[in-house]
DRENBAMAR-550482 format. One line per field, with one value per residue (C-alpha): residue number from 1; residue in three letters; y, z, x. Coordinates in steps of 0.5 Angstrom, whole numbers, plus 500, padded with zeros to 3 digits. Layout:
! residues N
pos	NUM/...
code	ALA/...
py	Y/...
pz	Z/...
px	X/...
//
This chain:
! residues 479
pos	1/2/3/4/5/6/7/8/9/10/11/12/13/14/15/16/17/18/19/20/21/22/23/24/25/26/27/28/29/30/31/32/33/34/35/36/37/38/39/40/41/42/43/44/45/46/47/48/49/50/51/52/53/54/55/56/57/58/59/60/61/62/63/64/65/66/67/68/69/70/71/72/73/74/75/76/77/78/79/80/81/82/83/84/85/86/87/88/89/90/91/92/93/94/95/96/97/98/99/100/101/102/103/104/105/106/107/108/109/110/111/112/113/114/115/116/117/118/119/120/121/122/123/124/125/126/127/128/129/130/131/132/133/134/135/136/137/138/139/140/141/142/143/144/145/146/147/148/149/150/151/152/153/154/155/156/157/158/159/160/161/162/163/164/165/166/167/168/169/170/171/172/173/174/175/176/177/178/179/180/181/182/183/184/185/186/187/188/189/190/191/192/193/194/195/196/197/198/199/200/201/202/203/204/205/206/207/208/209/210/211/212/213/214/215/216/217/218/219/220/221/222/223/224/225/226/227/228/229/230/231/232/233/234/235/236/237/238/239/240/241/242/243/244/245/246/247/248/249/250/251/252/253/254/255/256/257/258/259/260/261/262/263/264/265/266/267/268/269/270/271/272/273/274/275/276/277/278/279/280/281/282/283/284/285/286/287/288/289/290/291/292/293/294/295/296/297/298/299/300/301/302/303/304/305/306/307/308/309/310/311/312/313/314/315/316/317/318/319/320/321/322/323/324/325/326/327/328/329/330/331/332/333/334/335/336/337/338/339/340/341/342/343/344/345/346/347/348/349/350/351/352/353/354/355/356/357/358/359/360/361/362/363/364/365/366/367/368/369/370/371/372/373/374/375/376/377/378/379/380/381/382/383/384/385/386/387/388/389/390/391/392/393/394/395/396/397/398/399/400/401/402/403/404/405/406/407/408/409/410/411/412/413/414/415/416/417/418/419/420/421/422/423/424/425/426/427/428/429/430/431/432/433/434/435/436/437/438/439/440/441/442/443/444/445/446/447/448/449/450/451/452/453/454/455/456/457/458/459/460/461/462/463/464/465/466/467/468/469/470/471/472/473/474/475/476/477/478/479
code	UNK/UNK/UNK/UNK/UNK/UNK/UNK/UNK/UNK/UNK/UNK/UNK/UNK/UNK/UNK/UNK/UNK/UNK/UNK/UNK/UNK/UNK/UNK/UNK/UNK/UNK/UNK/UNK/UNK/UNK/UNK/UNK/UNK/UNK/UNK/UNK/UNK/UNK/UNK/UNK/UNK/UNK/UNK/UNK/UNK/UNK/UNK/UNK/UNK/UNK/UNK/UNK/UNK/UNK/UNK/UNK/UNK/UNK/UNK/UNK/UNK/UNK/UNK/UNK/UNK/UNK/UNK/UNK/UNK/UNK/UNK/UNK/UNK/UNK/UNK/UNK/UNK/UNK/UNK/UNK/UNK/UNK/UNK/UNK/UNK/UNK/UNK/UNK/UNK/UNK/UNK/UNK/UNK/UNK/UNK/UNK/UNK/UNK/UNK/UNK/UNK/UNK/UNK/UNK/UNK/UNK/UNK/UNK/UNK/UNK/UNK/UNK/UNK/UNK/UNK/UNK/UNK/UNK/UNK/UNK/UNK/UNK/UNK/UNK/UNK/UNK/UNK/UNK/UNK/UNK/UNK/UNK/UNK/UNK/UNK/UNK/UNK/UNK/UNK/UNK/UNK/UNK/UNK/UNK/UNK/UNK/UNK/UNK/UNK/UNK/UNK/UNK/UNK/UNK/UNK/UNK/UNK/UNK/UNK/UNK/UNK/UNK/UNK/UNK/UNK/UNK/UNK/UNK/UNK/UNK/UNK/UNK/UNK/UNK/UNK/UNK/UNK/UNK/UNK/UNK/UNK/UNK/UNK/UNK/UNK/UNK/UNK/UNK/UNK/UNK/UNK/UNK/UNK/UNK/UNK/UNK/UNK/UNK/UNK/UNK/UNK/UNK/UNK/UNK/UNK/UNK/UNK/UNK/UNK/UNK/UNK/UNK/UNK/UNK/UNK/UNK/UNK/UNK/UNK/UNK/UNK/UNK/UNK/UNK/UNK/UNK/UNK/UNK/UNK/UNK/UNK/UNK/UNK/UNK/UNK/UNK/UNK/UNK/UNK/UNK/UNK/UNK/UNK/UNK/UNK/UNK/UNK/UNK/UNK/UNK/UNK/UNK/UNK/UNK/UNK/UNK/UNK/UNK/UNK/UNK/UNK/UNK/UNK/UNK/UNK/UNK/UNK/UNK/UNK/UNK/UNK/UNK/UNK/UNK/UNK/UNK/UNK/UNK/UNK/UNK/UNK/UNK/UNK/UNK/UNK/UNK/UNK/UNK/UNK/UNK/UNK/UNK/UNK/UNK/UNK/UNK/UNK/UNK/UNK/UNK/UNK/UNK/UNK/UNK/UNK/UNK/UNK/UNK/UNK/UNK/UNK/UNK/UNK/UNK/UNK/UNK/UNK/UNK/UNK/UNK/UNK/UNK/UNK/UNK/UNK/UNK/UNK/UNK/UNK/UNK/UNK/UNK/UNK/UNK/UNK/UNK/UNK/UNK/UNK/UNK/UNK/UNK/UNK/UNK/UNK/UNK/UNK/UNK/UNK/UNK/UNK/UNK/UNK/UNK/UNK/UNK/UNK/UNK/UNK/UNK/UNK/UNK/UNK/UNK/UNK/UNK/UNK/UNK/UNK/UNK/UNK/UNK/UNK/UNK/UNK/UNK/UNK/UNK/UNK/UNK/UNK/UNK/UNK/UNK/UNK/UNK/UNK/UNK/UNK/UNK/UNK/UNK/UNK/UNK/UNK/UNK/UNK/UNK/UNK/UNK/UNK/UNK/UNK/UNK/UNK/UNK/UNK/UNK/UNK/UNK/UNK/UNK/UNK/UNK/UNK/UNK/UNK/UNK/UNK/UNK/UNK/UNK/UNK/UNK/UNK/UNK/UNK/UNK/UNK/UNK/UNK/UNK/UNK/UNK/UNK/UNK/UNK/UNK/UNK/UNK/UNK/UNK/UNK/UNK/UNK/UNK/UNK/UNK/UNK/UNK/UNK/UNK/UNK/UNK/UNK/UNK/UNK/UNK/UNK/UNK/UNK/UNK/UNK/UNK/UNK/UNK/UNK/UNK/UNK/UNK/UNK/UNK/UNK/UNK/UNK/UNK/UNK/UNK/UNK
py	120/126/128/135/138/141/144/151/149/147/154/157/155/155/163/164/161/160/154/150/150/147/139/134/129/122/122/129/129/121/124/128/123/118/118/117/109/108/106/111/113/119/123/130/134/137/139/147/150/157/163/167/168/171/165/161/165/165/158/157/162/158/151/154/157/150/145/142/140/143/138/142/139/141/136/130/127/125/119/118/120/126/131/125/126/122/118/118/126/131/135/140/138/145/144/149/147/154/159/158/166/167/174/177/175/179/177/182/180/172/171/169/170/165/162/155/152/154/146/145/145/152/155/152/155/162/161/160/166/170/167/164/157/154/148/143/137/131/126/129/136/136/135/137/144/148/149/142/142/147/144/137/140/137/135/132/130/136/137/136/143/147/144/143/147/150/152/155/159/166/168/165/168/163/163/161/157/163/166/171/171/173/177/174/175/178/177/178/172/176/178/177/179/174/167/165/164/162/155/153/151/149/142/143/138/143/142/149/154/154/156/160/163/163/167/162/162/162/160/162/157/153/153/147/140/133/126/120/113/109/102/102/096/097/102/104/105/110/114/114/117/122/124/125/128/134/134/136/140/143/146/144/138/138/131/124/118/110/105/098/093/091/098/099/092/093/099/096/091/096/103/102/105/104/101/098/104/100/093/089/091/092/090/098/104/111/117/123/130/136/143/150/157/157/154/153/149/143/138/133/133/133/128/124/124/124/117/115/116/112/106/106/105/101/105/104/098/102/108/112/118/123/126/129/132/127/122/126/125/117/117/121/117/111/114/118/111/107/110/109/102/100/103/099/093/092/092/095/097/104/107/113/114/117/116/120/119/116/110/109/103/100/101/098/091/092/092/087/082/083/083/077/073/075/074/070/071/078/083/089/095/100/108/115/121/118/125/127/121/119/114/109/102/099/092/086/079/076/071/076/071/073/079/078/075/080/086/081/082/090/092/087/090/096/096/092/098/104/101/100/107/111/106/110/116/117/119/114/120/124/127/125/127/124/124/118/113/114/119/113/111/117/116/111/115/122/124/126/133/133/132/136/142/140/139/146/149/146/148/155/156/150/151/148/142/143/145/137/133/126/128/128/129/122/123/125/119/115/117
pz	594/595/587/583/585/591/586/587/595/595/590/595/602/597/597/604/607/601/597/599/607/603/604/599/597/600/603/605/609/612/619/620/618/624/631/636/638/631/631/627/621/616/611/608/602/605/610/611/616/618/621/623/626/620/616/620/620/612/612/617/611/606/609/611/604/601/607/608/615/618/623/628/630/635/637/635/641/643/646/643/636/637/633/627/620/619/613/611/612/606/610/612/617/620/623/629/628/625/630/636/637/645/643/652/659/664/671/676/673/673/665/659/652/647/641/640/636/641/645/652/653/650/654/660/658/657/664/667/663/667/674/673/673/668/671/667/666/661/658/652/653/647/642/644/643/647/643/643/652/652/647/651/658/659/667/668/674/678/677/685/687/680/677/670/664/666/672/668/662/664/658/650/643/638/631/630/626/621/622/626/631/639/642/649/651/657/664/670/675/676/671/674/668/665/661/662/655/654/659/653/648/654/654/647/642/637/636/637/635/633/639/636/642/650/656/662/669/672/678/683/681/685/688/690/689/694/690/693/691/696/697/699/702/698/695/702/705/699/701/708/706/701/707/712/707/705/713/714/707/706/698/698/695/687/685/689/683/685/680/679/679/671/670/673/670/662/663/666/661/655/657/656/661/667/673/679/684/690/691/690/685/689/688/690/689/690/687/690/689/694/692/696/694/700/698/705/706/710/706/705/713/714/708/711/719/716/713/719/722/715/717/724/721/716/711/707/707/703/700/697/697/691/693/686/680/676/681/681/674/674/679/675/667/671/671/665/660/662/656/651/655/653/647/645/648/643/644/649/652/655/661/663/669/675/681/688/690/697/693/689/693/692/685/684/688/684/677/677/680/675/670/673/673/666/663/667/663/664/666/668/668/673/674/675/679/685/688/684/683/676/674/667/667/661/659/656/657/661/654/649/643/646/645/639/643/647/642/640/647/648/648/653/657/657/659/667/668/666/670/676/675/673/679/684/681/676/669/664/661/666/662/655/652/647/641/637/642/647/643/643/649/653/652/657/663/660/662/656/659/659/651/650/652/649/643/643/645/639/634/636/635/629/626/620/624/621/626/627/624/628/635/643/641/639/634/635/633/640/645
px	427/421/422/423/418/422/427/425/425/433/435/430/434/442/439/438/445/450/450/456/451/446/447/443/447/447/453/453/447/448/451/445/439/441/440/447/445/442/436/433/434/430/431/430/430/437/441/441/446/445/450/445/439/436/438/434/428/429/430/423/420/422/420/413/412/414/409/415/416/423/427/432/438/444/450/446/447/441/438/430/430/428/433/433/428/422/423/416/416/418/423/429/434/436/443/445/453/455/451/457/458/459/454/456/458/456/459/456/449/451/449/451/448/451/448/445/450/455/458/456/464/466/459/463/469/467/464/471/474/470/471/464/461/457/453/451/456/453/458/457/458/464/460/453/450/447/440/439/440/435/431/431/432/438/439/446/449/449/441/442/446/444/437/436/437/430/433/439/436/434/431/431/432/427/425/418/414/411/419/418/423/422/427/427/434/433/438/432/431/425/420/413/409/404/406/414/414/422/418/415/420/425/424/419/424/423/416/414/420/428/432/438/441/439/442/443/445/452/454/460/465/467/475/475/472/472/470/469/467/463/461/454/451/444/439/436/443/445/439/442/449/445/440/446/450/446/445/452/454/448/448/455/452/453/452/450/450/448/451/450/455/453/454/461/463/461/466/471/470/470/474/480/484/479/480/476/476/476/478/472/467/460/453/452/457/455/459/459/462/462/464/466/467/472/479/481/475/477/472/475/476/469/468/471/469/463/464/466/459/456/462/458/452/453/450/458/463/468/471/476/477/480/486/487/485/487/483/478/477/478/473/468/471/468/462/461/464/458/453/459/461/454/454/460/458/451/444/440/433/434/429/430/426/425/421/421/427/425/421/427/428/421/422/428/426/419/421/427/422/418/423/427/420/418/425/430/436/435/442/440/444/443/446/443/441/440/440/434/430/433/435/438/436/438/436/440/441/447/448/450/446/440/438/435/429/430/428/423/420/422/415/412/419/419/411/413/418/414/408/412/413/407/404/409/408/414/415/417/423/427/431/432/425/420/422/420/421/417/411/405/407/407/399/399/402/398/391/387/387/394/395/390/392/399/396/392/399/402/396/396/403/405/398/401/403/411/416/420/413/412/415/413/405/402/398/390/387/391/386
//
């Protein structure tokens, strides 16, 4: 659709990685020029799909000497449109799909360099071979790339014990808008001299360079796990179990998610398989997951001594705890098919927010008052890192038909629920990025100095303005 003067460009790009990794037929590239939800959808010149890093600084090299814009893209797993081409922009989509080469493991220093295109899954998996746990748990690790969890930052549900991917990256191999490429693969958790330069294009979205491979930080792998799913009486009696909970197990805390009834029920209604954990499904479940170097360790004992106290003091009204692997795994399922349920279910406004874990209660009666006065037909669907302040809070009607008004109104919507966050100090997207969702609304809950420095970061490295053209930064011409 942008016409032959790009012909010498796509010969150019078949002589950097070989014809056949050249995709520009239509029905090639379709997989690649629409988002996951698909709501947005692009289209580019090509797709390329490099091999090496070599590759890809050669194809950055070309793009730059062409002016065309160079989209980056990963397991195409995300949630904001950030990985999708803007149909408005001359571009190549550069695909990490065939970079998946797990370069070393080092178990004595905790580190492990893999390239960007390796699954969240397959990094786990090398992680074990050696004894060693990779952290990071997302429902889609077996399809999402790592590149892409660098690029958006990803969180999970174990940000709570391990942190997020900034956490998790101890250094970063980057091709860089002119195609330079900086060698930043370095295993130190200290290294005190100047700039942390690996921060800037963690969380960046591709705006400013191309992750190719990273070294990442592991952790001792637990020997054992203990789950368990409790009905909470509200939101403030969560923050209850969680505050005792860390009281008494300390860092052997890993994950702490709040789930909504609607949440619990729209995978009930969809998944096959899934099954209601206890016998009533409540307004407020909490699920909770507790993790131990030491096999002998008598956690579920101490859980479930523990959750006598929060019986006592009518923090919960029921729980069951997992006393296999396999219900371990049910347990979780439940929790990790509500996006998917959801997806399956049809429309939806998604909020991904986070406020101060102790204001989660507030925000919760806050927006759903102001939601239910605007819109009272409104279902809210509620799920997240309780643990960590991040929660998912999606928008739909309890009558299917109209959601179509509801798209109607989406902006309005999307408003009561980003205000009420920025007033209780939060941030409209925890953890899944900008992208082209959320990078006019952004204005609104950013200060003027604070998208100036971005946009002076993004000159001094992007001048050319090409590295995933219409992403996270608002235009100039917004205030």
């Amino acid at each position: 659709m942008f016409g032959p003067q790009y012909d010498a460009l796509l010969a150019r790009l078949a002589a950097c990685v070989g014809e056949t990794h050249v995709l520009t037929q239509n029905e090639a590239m379709a997989p690649y020029l629409v988002d996951w939800r698909g709501r947005y959808h692009g289209a580019a010149l090509a797709v390329a799909r490099p091999a090496s890093t070599a590759e890809v600084a050669a194809l950055v090299v070309a793009c730059r000497d062409a002016g065309v814009g160079v989209v980056p893209q990963g397991g195409n797993t995300g949630l904001c449109g950030g990985a999708t081409p803007l149909a408005s922009v001359p571009s190549v989509v550069v695909s990490l799909a065939r970079m998946q080469a797990i370069r070393q493991i080092n178990a004595l220093d905790n580190a492990l360099t893999v390239e960007a295109g390796c699954t969240l899954s397959a990094v786990q998996a090398a992680a074990a071979e050696c004894e060693r746990l990779f952290p990071l748990s997302l429902a889609s690790e077996g399809s999402c790339q790592i590149g892409g969890n660098i690029a958006t930052n990803a969180g999970g549900v174990h940000v709570l014990r391990y942190g997020n991917m900034r956490q998790l990256v101890l250094g970063l191999e980057v091709v860089l808008p002119d195609g330079q490429v900086w060698d930043g693969l370095r295993c130190l958790n200290k290294d005190n001299t100047g700039y942390d330069l690996k921060q800037l294009f963690i969380g960046s979205e591709g705006t400013l360079g191309i992750v190719t491979a990273a070294v990442l930080k592991l952790h001792p792998r637990p020997r054992q796990r203990v789950v368990a799913w409790c009905a909470v009486v509200d939101p403030e009696a969560a923050l209850g179990v969680l505050d005792r909970l860390r009281a008494a197990f300390g860092e052997r805390v890993s994950a702490f998610e709040l789930i909504g009834r609607s949440a619990l029920e729209v995978v009930l209604a969809h998944i096959p398989g899934a099954r209601a954990p206890l016998a009533d499904v409540p307004d407020w479940s909490v699920l909770l997951e507790l993790g131990d170097v030491d096999p002998d360790a008598p956690l579920a004992e101490q859980l479930e001594a523990q959750m006598a106290g929060y019986f006592d003091a009518g923090l919960i009204v029921d729980a069951v705890i997992a006393s296999s692997l396999a219900q371990c795994d049910a347990l979780w399922s439940l929790r990790e098919n509500i996006s998917e349920a959801q997806r399956l279910e049809g429309f939806s406004i998604k909020h991904d927010i986070s406020v101060p874990v102790s204001a989660i209660p507030k925000f919760l009666r806050r927006a759903e008052l102001a939601l239910l006065a605007a819109f009272p037909g409104l279902r809210i669907v509620v799920f997240g890192h309780v643990g960590d302040g991040n929660l998912h809070y999606n928008l739909s009607c309890v009558d299917r038909a109209d959601n179509e008004r509801l798209m109607v109104d989406s902006a309005a919507l999307n408003r009561i629920v980003h205000d009420t966050v920025a007033g209780l100090g939060g941030s409209i997207s925890a953890e899944h990025g900008l992208g082209q969702l959320k990078r006019d609304e952004i204005v609104r809950y950013k200060s003027a100095l604070e998208l100036d420095l971005m946009r002076r970061i993004k000159m001094a490295i992007d001048p050319g303005g090409l590295m995933n053209p219409g992403k996270v930064l608002p235009p100039a011409s917004l205030p």
